[in-house]
C-alpha positions in Angstrom: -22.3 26.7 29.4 -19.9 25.5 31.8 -16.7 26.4 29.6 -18.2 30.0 29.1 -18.6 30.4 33.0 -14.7 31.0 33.2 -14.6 33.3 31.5 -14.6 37.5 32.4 -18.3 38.7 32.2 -19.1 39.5 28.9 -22.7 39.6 27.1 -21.3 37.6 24.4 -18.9 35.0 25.9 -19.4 32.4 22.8 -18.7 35.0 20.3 -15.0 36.1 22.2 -14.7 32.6 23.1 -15.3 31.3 19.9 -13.3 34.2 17.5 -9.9 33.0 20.0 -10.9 29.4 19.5 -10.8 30.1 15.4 -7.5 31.7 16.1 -5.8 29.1 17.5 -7.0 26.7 14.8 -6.0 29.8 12.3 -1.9 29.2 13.7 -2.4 25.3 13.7 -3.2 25.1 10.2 -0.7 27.8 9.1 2.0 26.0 10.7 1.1 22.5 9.4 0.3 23.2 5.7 3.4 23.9 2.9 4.8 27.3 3.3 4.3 29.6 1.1 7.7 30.3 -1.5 8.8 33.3 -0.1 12.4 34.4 0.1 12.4 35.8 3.7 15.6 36.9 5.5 17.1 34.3 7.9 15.3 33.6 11.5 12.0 35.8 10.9 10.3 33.1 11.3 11.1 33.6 15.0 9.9 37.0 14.9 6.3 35.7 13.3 6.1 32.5 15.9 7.2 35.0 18.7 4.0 37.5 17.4 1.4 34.3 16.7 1.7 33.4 20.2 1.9 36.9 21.9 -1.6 37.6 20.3 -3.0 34.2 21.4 -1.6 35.0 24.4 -2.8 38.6 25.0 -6.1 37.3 23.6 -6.6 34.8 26.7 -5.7 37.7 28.6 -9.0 39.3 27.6 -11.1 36.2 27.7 -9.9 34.6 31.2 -9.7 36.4 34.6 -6.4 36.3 36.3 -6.1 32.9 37.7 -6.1 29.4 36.9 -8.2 30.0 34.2 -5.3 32.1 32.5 -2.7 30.2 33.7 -4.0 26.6 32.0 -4.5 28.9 28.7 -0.8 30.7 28.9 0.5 26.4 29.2 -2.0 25.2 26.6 -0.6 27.5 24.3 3.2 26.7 25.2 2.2 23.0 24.8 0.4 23.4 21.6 3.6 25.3 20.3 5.7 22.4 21.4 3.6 20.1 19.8 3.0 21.6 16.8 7.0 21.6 16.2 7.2 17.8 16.7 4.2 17.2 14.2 6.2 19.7 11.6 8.8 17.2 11.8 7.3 14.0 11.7 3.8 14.6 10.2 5.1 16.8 7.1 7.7 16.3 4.6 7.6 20.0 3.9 8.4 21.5 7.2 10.7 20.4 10.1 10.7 20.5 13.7 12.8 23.8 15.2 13.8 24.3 19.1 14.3 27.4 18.4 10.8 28.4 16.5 9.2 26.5 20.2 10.9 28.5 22.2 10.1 31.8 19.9 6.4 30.5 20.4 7.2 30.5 24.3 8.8 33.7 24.7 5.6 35.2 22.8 2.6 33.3 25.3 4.9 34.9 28.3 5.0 38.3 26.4 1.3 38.1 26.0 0.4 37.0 29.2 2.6 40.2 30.7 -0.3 42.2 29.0 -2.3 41.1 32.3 -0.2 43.1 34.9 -1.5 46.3 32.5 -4.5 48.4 32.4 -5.2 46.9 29.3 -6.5 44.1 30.5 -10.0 44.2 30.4 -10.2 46.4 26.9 -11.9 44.0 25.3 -14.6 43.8 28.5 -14.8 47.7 28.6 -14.9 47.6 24.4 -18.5 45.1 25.1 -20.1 47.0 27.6 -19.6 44.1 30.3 -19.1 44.5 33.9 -15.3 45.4 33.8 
């Protein structure tokens, strides 16, 4: 109960909580399994890494009051997208590690995070019925 305690007052903290939590699992498995073979133009991939993590992003934004709570998601999320490059390169033969794709992930937690400083903030708390 502890880890649902941070979060904004909703009647369902587990079920928020727990949809973000298969999220994040969703873009960690999509970015370590083989790509699909799709002739896509060059770099938008950076487009899709930049909108992966500006929806994990703007989904913490939703679950976490401004704070430290939201804070250690927004780094978590840059972390994980650093990470997840290194283990493309040395935990797959069929991807490889990209700078660029990390910092597309980056750009995308700050771009969801920005979604805090709106009054969209709490939509998914007024959307519940909770105390927003």
């Amino acid at each position: 109960m502890a880890a649902v305690s941070v979060l904004k007052p909703f009647r369902r903290p587990r079920l928020w909580l727990g949809l973000w939590a298969a999220a994040l699992l969703a873009v960690i498995v999509v970015c370590l399994v083989p790509p699909p073979p799709l002739e896509l133009p060059q770099h938008s991939d950076k487009l899709e890494h930049l909108l992966a993590y500006a929806i994990l992003a703007a989904g913490a934004v939703q679950l976490f009051p401004r704070g430290r709570g939201l804070w250690m998601a927004g780094g978590g999320l840059v972390l994980m997208g650093v990470l997840l490059e290194f283990a493309q390169g040395e935990l797959t033969s069929t991807r490889m590690a990209d700078p660029a794709d990390a910092l597309a992930n980056t750009v995308g937690v700050v771009l969801g995070l920005s979604t805090a400083l709106t009054p969209w903030r709490d939509a998914l708390l007024k959307v519940e019925g909770g105390d927003g």
